[in-house]
C-alpha positions, -999 to 999 in steps of 0.1 A, spaced: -8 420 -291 13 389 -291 -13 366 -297 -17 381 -333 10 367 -343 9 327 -332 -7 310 -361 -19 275 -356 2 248 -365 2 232 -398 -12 203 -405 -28 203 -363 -61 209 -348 -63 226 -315 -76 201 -288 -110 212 -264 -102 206 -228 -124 177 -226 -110 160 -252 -74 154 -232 -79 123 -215 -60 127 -179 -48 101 -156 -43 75 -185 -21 68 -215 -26 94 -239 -37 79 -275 -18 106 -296 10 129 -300 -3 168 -284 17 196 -293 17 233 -281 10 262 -303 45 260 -322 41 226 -330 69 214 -307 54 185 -294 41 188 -254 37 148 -247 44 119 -263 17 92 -273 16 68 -244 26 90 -216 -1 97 -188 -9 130 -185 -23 142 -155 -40 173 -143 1 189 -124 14 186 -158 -12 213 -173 -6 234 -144 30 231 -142 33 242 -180 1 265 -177 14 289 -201 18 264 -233 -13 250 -222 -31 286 -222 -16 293 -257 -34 258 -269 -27 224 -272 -28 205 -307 -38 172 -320 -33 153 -355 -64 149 -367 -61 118 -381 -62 110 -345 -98 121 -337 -117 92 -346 -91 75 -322 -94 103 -294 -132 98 -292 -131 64 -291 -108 70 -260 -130 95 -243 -159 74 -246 -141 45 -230 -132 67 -199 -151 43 -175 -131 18 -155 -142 -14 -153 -134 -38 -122 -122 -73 -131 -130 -82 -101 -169 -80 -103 -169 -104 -134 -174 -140 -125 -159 -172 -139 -172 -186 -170 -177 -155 -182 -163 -148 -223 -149 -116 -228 -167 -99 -261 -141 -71 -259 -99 -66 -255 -89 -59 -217 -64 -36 -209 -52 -22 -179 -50 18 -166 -15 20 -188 -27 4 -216 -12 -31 -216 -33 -61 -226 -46 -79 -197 -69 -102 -217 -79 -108 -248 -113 -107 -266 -132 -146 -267 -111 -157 -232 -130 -173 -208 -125 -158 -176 -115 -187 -148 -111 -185 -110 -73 -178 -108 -72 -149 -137 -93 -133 -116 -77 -138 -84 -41 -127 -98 -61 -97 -110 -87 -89 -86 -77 -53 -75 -68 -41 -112 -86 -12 -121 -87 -18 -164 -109 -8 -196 -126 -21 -224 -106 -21 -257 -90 14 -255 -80 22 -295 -41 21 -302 -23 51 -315 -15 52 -352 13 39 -361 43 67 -369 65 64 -396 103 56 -384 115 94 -387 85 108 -373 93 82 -343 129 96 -340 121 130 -340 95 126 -314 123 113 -294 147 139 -300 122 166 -293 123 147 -255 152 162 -240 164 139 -210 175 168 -190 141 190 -193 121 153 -185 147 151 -152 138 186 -144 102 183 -150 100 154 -131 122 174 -95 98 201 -104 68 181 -100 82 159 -69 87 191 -48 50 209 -58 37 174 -46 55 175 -13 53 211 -10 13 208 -18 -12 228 3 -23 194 18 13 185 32 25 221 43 -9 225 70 -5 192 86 34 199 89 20 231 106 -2 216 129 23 191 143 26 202 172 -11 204 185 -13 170 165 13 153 184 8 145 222 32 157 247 24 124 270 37 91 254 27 64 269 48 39 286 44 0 271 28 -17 306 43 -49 305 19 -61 335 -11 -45 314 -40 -68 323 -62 -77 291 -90 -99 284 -82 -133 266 -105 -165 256 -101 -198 257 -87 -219 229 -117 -228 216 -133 -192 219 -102 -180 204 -103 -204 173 -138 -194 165 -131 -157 168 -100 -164 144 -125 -181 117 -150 -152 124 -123 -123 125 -112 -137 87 -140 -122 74 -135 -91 87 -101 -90 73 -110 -97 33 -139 -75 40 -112 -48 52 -89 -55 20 -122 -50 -3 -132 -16 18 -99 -3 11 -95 -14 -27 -130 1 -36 -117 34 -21 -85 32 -41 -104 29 -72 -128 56 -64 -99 81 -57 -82 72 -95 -118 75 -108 -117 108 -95 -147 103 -71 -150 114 -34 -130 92 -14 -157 72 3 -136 68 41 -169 64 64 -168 26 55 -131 19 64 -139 38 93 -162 21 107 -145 -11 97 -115 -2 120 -132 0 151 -153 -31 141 -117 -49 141 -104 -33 171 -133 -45 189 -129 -81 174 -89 -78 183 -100 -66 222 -114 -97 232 -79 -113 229 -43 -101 221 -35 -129 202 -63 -123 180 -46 -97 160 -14 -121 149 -40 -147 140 -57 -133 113 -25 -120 96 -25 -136 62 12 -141 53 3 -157 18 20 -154 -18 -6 -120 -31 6 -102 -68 7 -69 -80 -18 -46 -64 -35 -72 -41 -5 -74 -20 -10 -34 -15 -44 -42 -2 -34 -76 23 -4 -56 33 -21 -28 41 -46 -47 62 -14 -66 83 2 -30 90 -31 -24 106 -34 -53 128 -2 -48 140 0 -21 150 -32 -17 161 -22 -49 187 16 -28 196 1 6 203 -30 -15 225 -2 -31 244 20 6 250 -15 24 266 -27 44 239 -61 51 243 -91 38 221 -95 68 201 -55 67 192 -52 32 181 -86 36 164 -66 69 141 -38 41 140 -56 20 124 -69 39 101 -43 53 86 -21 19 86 -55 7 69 -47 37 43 -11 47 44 -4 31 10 -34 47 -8 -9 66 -27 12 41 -42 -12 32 -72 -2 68 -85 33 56 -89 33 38 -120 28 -4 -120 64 -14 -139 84 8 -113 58 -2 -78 59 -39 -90 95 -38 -100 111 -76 -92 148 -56 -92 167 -27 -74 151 11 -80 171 34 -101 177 73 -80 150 86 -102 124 53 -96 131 54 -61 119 92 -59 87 84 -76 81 58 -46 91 81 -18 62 109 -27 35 84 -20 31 96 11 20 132 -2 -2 111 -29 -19 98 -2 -32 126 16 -36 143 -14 -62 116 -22 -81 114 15 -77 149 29 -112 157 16 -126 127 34 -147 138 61 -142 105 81 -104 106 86 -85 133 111 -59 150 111 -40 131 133 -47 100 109 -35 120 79 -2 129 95 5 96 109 3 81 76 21 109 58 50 98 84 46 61 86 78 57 63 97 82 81 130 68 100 145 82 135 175 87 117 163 108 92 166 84 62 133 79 59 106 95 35 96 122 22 106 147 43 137 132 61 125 139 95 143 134 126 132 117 161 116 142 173 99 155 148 78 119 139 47 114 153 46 87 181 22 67 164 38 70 133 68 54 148 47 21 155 32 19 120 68 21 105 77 -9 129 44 -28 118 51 -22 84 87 -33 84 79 -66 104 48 -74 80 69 -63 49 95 -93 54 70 -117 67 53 -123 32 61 -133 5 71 -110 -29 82 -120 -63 120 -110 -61 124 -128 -26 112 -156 2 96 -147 30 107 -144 63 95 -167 97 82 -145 122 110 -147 139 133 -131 120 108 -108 113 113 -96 151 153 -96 146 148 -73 115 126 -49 138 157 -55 164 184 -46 141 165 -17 126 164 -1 162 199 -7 168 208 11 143 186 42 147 158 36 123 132 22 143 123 43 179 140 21 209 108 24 230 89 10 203 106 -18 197 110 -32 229 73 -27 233 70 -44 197 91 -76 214 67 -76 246 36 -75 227 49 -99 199 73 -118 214 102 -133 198 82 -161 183 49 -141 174 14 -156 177 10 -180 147 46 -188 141 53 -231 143 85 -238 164 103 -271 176 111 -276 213 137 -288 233 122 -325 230 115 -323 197 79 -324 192 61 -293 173 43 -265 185 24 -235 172 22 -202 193 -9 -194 206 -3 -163 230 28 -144 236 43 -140 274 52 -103 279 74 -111 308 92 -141 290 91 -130 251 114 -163 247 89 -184 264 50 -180 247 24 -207 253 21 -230 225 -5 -255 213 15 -288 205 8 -305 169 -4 -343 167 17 -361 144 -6 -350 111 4 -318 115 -35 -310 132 -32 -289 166 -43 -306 197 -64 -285 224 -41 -286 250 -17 -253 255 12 -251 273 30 -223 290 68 -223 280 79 -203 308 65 -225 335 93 -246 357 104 -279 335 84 -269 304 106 -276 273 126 -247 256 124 -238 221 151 -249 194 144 -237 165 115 -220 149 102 -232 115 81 -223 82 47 -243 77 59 -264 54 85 -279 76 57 -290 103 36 -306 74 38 -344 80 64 -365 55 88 -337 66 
């Protein structure tokens, strides 16, 4: 037989299968059964890459065993530990790390309010052991035994198995009992329910907690999926239709408790996801779809991003323009996604599908699969213009943000171009309004207002709450659109209507 004549490498010891530490940094060099070396220390290796190269693996995988005190070290470490759960005050007894093995914090630190704030959704460990240090021409040759080309191919071969997964290929199939064949039409004159400004402040205050406790439902699930456990959906679930039926009692509620603040690294992920939802949760209400639709909606705007935390932090978090090869590593998130939650017996179909499409364009420059038109989900369509309006509305480390208002003229000029669907955006613009709820403005006789409702009929024209001279709102609204009112001139940031400016 062949096997009689592999030998084990010199100088190796072959690894047990529980000794390879997936999903995180590997600690050592492992090499296959020639001693050519299979992954470089530092490198996460993940489950694909032993099935994609099941035939080295098969033949045995190899370890320096100088390494072993270091590799059990590693596997003992294997449970994450949330930042977040720590309190302030607290002094570390122990390095921190995060999930690819950069320090976060070091040992004899005191923790304080704003370290963990900037770190609050980081999933890290406690003191992971460094690799051994290599000798200069053992360093070399471990490069040179990575050949660019094969680490290019490896990488296409593993981008198509992901979107070509089991997962992806059945809800492609079921598209069309998935998608409805009746879309409804945005009803401009749709009657809803709305409270007065008092009611609707209070509900605003009360909605707020809903909204962190929404951001904290889905960052326990994202860590649970990494962790490799069960995504627990149910809770998301039923947090969705708790804030749909929050958002019911007034339209305006769901621009209100948008937060639009400065958030880093992956607590951004979280807040943004939670604004997608609201959004478009409020612009597929305002088009007709029914409860159960912009309940799915929700959801999966809730969860659409789940798959981004598989893309690694330097190239998600990335203050600069994407490489080819960086960019396709962000546009398989999708199929990350439901990769993670199609096991989840809380989430449908219909919810999977809209989010593996919520970055897909109408002119086919979207991703991953490049669809066309008519070959996106309706309500997938809405997500991708809640995402793009709430993506340029906040804040990120390589840019501004944008008012409101040109948040609306992005989601124009993305229409008019082909990207976003034409129906949903005018429906976006009559549910929003061109100055959306929350956005400060000056009028016409130059006193300031914030917008308190939006006017279907008049998108131009919303009813505003005017602003005493310390910047405090006064309880009196006024409709724009009514005969004589003033128009408005310019709309403004919040630090423009603070007083002394």
């Amino acid at each position: 037989m062949e096997t009689s004549t592999w030998r084990q490498p010199n100088g190796l010891r072959q690894l047990q299968e529980r000794e390879l530490p997936l999903g995180r940094p590997l600690p050592f060099h492992v090499y296959d059964i020639f001693g050519r070396l299979f992954r470089q220390s530092g490198q996460t290796l993940q489950a694909t890459d032993l099935r994609r190269n099941r035939r080295r693996v098969q033949r045995g995988l190899y370890v320096d065993p100088t390494t072993v005190p270091a590799l059990d070290a590693a596997t003992s470490s294997s449970d994450p530990l949330l930042l977040r759960r720590m309190k302030a005050g607290e002094r570390l007894e122990h390095h921190i790390f995060d999930e690819h093995g950069r320090l976060v914090q070091a040992a004899g630190i005191e923790v304080t309010d704003r370290f963990l704030r900037q770190v609050r959704y980081r999933t890290v460990r406690l003191q992971l052991p460094e690799a051994p240090k290599q000798s200069a021409a053992a360093t070399q040759a471990s490069s040179a035994a990575i050949a660019k080309p094969t680490d290019k191919h490896d990488q296409q071969q593993h981008h198509h198995h992901v979107l070509h997964s089991p997962a992806v290929r059945d809800l492609e199939r079921m598209f069309p009992q998935l998608c409805p064949r009746g879309i409804p039409v945005p009803a401009v004159h749709r009657i809803r329910p709305s409270l007065s400004l008092k009611q609707l402040r209070q509900q605003t205050s009360e909605g707020c907690q809903f909204y962190d406790l929404s951001i904290d439902r889905c960052a326990e699930l994202v860590h649970d999926a990494r962790r490799g456990k069960a995504p627990a959906v149910q809770a998301s679930y039923e947090l969705v239709a708790e804030l749909l039926m929050l958002t019911n009692q007034d339209p305006s509620l769901a621009m209100l408790l948008m937060d639009l603040s400065s958030m880093e690294g992956g607590e951004y992920l979280f807040h943004h996801a939670a604004n997608v939802a609201l959004v478009a949760m409020r612009l597929a209400d305002s088009m007709g779809w029914s409860i159960r639709d912009v309940h799915a909606l929700g959801l999966a705007a809730l969860l659409q991003d789940v798959g981004m935390l598989d893309v690694p932090d330097e190239v998600r978090l990335a203050p600069r323009a994407l490489s080819h090869d960086e960019r396709a590593m962000i546009d398989i998130h999708p199929a990350y996604t439901v990769s993670r939650l199609r096991h989840a017996p809380a989430i449908s179909h219909t919810s999977l599908l809209i989010a593996l499409q919520a970055h897909e364009r109408c002119d086919q420059s979207g991703y991953p699969r490049q669809r066309d038109h008519g070959t996106i989900h309706p309500l997938a369509k809405v997500i991708h213009a809640a995402d793009t309006f709430a993506a340029v509305t906040c804040p990120r480390p390589h840019r501004p943000a944008c008012l409101p208002y040109s948040g609306v003229l992005t989601v124009l000029q993305e229409a008019k171009i082909g990207r976003i669907d034409h129906t949903v955006a005018r429906a976006f613009v009559q549910a929003v309004g061109l100055f959306p709820v929350g956005s400060f403005v000056r009028l016409a006789d130059q006193s300031l207002a914030r917008v308190f409702r939006s006017n279907p009929r008049h998108p131009n024209q919303p009813i505003v709450v005017p602003l005493n001279d310390d910047g405090s709102e006064t309880n009196e609204e006024i409709d724009l659109s009514i005969s004589g009112a003033p128009a408005i001139v310019a709309a403004l940031s919040e630090d423009e209507v603070a007083p002394g400016n």
